[in-house]
C-alpha positions as CSV (number, residue, x, y, z in Angstrom):
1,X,-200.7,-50.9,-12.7
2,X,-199.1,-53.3,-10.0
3,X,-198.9,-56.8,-10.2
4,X,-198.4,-59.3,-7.4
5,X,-195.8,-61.5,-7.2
6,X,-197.9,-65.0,-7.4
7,X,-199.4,-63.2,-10.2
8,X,-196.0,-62.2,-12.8
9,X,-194.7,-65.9,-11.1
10,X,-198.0,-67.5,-12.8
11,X,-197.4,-65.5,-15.9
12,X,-193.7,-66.7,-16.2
13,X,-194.7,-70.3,-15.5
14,X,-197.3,-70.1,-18.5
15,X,-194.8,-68.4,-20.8
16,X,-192.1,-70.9,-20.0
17,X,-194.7,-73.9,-20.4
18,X,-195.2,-72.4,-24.0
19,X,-192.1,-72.2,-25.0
20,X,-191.0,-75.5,-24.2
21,X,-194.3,-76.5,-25.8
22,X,-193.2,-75.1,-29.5
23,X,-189.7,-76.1,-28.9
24,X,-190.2,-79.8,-28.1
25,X,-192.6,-80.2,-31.5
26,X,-189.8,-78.2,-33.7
27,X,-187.0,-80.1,-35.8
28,X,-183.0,-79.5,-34.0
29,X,-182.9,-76.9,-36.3
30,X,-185.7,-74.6,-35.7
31,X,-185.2,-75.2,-32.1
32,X,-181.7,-73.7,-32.6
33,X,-182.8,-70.9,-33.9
34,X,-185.0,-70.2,-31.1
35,X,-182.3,-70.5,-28.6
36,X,-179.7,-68.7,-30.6
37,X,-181.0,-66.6,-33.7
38,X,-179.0,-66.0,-36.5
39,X,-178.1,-62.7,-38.3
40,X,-177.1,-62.8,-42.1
41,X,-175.5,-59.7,-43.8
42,X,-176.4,-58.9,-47.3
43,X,-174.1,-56.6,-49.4
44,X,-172.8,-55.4,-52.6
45,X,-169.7,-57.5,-51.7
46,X,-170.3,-60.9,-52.6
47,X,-172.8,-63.6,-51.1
48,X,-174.7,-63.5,-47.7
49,X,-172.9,-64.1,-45.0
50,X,-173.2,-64.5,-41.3
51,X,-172.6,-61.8,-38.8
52,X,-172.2,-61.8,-35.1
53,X,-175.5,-60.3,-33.0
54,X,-173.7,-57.1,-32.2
55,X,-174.4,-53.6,-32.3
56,X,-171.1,-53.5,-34.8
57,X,-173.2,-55.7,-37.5
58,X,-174.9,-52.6,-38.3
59,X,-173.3,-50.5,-41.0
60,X,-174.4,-48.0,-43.5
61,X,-174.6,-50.1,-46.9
62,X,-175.5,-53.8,-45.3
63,X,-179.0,-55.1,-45.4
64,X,-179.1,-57.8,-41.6
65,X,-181.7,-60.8,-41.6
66,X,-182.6,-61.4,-38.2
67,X,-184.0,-64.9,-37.6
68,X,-185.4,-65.5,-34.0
69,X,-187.8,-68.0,-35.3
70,X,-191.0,-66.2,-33.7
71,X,-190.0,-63.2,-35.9
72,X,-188.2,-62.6,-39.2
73,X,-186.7,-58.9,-39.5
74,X,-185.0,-57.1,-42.2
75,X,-183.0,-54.3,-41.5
76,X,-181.5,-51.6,-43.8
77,X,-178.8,-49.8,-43.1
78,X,-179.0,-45.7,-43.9
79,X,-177.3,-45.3,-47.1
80,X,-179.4,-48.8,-48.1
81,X,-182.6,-47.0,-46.8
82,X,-181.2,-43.6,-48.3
83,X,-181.3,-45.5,-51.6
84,X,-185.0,-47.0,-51.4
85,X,-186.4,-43.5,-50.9
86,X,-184.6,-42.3,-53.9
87,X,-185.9,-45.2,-56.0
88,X,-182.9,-45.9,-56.8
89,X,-184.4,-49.8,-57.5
90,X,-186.5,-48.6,-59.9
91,X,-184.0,-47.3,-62.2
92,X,-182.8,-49.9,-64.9
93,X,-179.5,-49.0,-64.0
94,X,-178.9,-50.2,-60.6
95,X,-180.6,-53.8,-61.3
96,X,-178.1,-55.1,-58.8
97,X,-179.7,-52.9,-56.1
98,X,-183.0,-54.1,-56.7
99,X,-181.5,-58.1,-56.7
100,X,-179.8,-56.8,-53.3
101,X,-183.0,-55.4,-51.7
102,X,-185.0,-58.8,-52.6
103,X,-182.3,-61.1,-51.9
104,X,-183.1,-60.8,-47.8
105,X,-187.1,-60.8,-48.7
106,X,-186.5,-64.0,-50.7
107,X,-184.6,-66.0,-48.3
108,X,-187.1,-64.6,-45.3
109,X,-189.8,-66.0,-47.2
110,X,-188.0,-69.5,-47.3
111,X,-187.0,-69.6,-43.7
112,X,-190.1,-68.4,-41.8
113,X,-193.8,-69.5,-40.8
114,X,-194.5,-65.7,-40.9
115,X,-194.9,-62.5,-42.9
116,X,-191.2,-60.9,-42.6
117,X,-191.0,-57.3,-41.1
118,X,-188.9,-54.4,-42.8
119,X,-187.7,-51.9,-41.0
């Protein structure tokens, strides 16, 4: 389907109205956010942490927090996700796996308007 010009031009105009709509009722901080999201790491090596938005953020045994405000997302990395099929968090004896899995899901739930999405 092909749009004209004066039509995707209208479309941007209403989009950019919006956005400066919800970012002139938002606090500094929320409006941060929405201008520059933040990505927190969660590991088996101490306390969350944040991470630069790269591509190199992403590694095996790290569970990333993306907050864009609009959306909450919680990524896993493979051996993490590896371990969730498993069930690993269901076994008594990896307690601190299941306290890292919710850690992210807890502070989501803090931070956003919305229902956080796992991937």
């Amino acid at each position: 389907m092909r749009y004209s010009l004066s039509c995707l031009h209208c479309l941007c105009n209403i989009l950019h109205r919006l956005f400066r709509f919800v970012l002139n009722r938002e606090n500094v901080v929320h409006s941060l956010t929405m201008i520059q999201p933040t990505l927190d790491a969660y590991s088996f090596e101490g306390p969350p942490y944040p991470v630069m938005l790269s591509a190199t953020s992403v590694l095996p045994d790290r569970i990333l927090l993306l907050d864009t405000f609009f959306h909450v997302v919680i990524f896993r990395g493979d051996n993490i996700a590896r371990w969730v099929k498993l069930g690993y968090q269901n076994d008594p004896k990896y307690e601190n796996f299941r306290l890292l899995l919710a850690a992210p899901r807890t502070d989501a739930e803090v931070r956003s308007y919305f229902t956080p999405f796992e991937s």
